[in-house]
C-alpha positions, 0 to 999 in steps of 0.5 A, a space after each residue: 106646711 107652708 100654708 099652716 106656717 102662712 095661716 098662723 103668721 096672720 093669726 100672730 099679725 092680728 093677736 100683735 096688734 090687739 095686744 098693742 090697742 089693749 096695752 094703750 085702752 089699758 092705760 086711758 082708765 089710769 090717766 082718766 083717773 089721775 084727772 079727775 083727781 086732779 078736777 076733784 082737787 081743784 074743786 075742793 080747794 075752791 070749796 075750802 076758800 067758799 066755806 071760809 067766807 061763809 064762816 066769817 059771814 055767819 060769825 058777822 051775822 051772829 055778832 050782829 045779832 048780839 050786838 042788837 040783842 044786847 042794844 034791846 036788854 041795855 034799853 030796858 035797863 035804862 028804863 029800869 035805872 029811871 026807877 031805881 031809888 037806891 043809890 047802890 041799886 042804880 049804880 050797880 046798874 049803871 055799871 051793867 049798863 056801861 059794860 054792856 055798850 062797852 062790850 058792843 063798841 067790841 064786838 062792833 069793832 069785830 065786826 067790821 074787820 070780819 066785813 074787811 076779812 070777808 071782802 078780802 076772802 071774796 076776792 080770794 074766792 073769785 080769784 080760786 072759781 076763775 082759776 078752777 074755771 080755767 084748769 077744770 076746762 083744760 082737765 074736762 077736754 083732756 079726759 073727753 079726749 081720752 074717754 074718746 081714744 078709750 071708746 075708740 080702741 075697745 071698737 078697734 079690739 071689738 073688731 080684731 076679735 071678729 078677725 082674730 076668729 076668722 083667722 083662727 079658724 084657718 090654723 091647724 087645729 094641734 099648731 093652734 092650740 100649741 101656739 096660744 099656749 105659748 102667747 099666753 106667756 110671751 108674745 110673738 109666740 112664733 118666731 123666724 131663724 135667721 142664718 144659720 139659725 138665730 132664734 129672733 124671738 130670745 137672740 139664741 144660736 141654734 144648730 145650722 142643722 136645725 136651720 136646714 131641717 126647718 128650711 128643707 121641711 118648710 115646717 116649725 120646731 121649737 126654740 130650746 131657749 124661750 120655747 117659741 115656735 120656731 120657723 125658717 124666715 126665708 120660707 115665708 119671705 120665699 116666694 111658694 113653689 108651684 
């Protein structure tokens, strides 16, 4: 019975140290995603500081077209006034003609604090791709690193799974399917008593008797408390009698 005891115990050993890779590979996806939200965010921000410059390009360049279009129309206006012969016709186009260079002394005003609010807004622009530039390389080394520790523990789980079969396979078939029923709700599903008979998987006081009984048969019972297999510790730590 000992070597069932031996058996499971090594099976056990190898399920642990799965379950602790799969606890920490099942935590990589969870930061990965949190960094990426942190690069996407930082990317936006830059794009938000990219798209305000353009906006106030494209107003000083359609502010400039305007400007150019309404130079042109004053032109043929002042051609036109040459030829006006009567006096209220001329200065009712005189009078258009003074609103509309107003108008475009404006809107050239407008357009040079677009230019001064544009060349402010660069320099924000180049400050925010500086930044990004420094924290996206800090984000896309730790998600590398972490992509790497993920790739690593699905190899090392990839591997256990092979042992964990070889090691299965040396189980007693009843005590086996006894055991992963247990796993599959607490871990370690097999536990060893101490004296006189201190279940260390929930901390529970057991009867001495029970204790004697699993030390006397070398075999496991089961704890009335938490359910878990339940062995004399000293068996396993004793030497097997010849």
């Amino acid at each position: 019975m000992r070597e069932k005891l031996l058996a499971l115990a090594a099976l056990q050993k190898v399920d642990v140290e799965v379950a602790a890779l799969k606890k920490n590979a099942d935590a990589y996806p969870k930061d990965i995603g949190e960094l990426e939200k942190q690069l996407a965010a930082a990317r936006v921000a830059v794009d938000a500081e990219r798209t305000r410059l353009e906006e106030l390009e494209k107003q000083r360049l359609n502010l400039e077209q305007t400007i150019s279009d309404d130079k042109d129309k004053v032109k043929k206006w002042e051609t036109r006034l040459t030829e006006q012969r009567s006096t209220r016709e001329y200065s009712a186009l005189a009078r258009e003609i003074d609103i509309a260079k107003k108008g475009q002394t404006t809107m050239a005003e407008e357009v040079v604090e677009l230019g001064r609010q544009a060349t402010i807004q660069r320099e924000v622009v180049r400050a925010k791709n500086t930044e990004f530039n420094e924290k996206s390389k800090g984000l896309v080394e730790k998600i590398a690193a972490l992509k790497e520790k993920l790739t690593a523990a699905e190899a090392a789980v990839s591997a256990l799974d092979g042992s964990r079969a070889n090691a299965a396979s040396t189980v007693d078939g009843a005590l086996l399917k006894r055991y992963d029923v247990i796993r599959k709700k607490r871990m370690p599903a097999l536990v060893g008593l101490v004296a006189p008979g201190i279940c260390k998987g929930c901390g529970m006081k057991l009867s001495a008797q029970l204790y004697n009984t699993l030390v006397a048969s070398r075999g496991v019972d089961q704890c009335p408390a938490c359910s878990r297999i339940v062995y004399a510790q000293e068996v396993l730590e004793a030497p097997a009698t010849k």
